[in-house]
Phi, psi and omega in degrees: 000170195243165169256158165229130167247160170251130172244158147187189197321294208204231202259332185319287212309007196297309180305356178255313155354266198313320146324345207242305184284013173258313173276296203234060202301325180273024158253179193240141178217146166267163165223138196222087147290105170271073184313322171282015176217046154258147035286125115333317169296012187237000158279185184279140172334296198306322171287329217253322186303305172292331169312277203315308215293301143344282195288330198300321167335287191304299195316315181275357192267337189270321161125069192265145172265325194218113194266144173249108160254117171301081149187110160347284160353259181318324177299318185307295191287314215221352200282348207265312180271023214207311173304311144326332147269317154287087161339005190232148116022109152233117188224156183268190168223157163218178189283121147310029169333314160276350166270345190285312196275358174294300190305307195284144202273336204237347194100344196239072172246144185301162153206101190261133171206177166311156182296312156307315181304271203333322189268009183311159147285325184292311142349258207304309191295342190274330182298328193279341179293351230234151129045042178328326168261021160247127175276178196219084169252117179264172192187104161322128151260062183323165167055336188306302199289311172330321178283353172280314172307320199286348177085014183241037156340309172243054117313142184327304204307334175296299179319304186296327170278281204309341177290320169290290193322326184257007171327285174333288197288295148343339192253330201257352159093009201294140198260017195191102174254140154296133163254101169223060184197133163309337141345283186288001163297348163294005211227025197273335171310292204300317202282331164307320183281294186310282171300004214007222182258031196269312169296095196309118150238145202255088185238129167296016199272267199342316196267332155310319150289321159319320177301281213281011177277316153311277178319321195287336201279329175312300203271000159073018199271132180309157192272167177274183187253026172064345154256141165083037140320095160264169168222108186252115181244123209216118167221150200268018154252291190207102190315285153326337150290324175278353199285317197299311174328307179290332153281307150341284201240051154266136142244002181288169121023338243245054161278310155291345193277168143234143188271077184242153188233172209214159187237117153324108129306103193337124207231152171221000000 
């Protein structure tokens, strides 16, 4: 069996977690929230790049065989260079762009993600691949992720910003909105209200697993015997917030595991 860690900002990548313990239950995983510097989308290239490359560090030093950096963000900024540096299976996540213009029927798909993902290059260079006739309306989700982190996800205060946000894209008629921050798959009850069900969404965790399902399958590592399984939940704030968080919005499984959570301590 593998060890795999999952990183990201804050609570988004849970979803790819969860997703990982679905597909692939018989392995042991960290999950390493950095929670005390999160949104990442509202830093610098520079920061988010040295930052990433840092916890993916801590992570292989814990004996990780294969790292998920769950967050957009950070995939944007830093995967290139993690790869580069590390010797194991790294795989990333990105805005499902290309399957959305693959999916819409009118041509017209939404892309809500952080303010760093849209301006990326890598972004933006995957975007020049795709279709001149599929329109694209980005849309920054300032503020979304703190309220998520905040556990209020489906909150009023939640609904009234995600509604300005998805305004643009709702107006331009679009039939296929991108989920494009690990995050926001926390937000699909509220993204339901707003938009009801006609709108195709687009979260990439399925095909993500898939990736690393390959690689491990690359790497010869044997499925476990489902015993003596760990799960480690490790944030660089509050340990006990991210363990409740995770049990909150996980629906997998995680019985098999043994569980613990553990407080990051600031690392260079």
């Amino acid at each position: 069996m593998a060890l795999i860690g999952v990183f990201d900002s804050g609570v988004g990548g849970l979803s790819i977690l969860d997703e990982a313990l679905r597909q692939l239950p018989e392995h042991n995983y960290i999950y390493l929230a950095d929670s005390a510097y999160a949104p990442y989308g509202e830093r610098s290239s520079d920061w988010i790049a040295a930052r990433s490359l840092t916890l993916c560090r801590h992570l292989f030093k814990q004996g990780c065989d294969a790292i998920v950096v769950a967050c957009n963000t950070a995939t944007a900024e830093a995967i290139a260079q993690i790869r580069n540096e590390l010797a194991i299976p790294v795989i990333g996540v990105e805005p499902g762009i290309k399957p959305a213009a693959m999916q819409s029927q009118n041509g017209v798909v939404g892309v809500l993600a952080t303010e760093a993902t849209l301006k990326s290059d890598k972004f933006n260079a995957l975007l020049a691949t795709l279709p001149s006739n599929c329109q694209f309306i980005k849309q920054a989700g300032a503020g979304l992720v703190p309220l998520i982190e905040a556990g209020d996800a489906n909150s009023e205060e939640t609904l009234e910003l995600l509604a300005q946000h998805l305004e643009a894209i709702q107006d331009a008629g679009a039939d296929t909105l991108v989920l494009g921050c690990t995050h926001y798959p926390f937000l699909r009850k509220a993204i339901r209200k707003l938009l009801g069900e006609s709108v195709t969404l687009i979260d990439t965790s399925e095909a993500v697993v898939r990736q690393l399902k390959r690689q491990l399958e690359a790497k010869s590592f044997a499925q476990g015997s489902h015993q003596n399984l760990e799960l480690t939940f490790i944030s660089s704030k509050d340990e006990r917030s991210l363990l409740d968080m995770a049990n909150d919005l996980m629906l997998s499984d995680m019985s098999s595991h043994h569980i613990q959570s553990k407080l990051l301590s600031d690392i260079s």
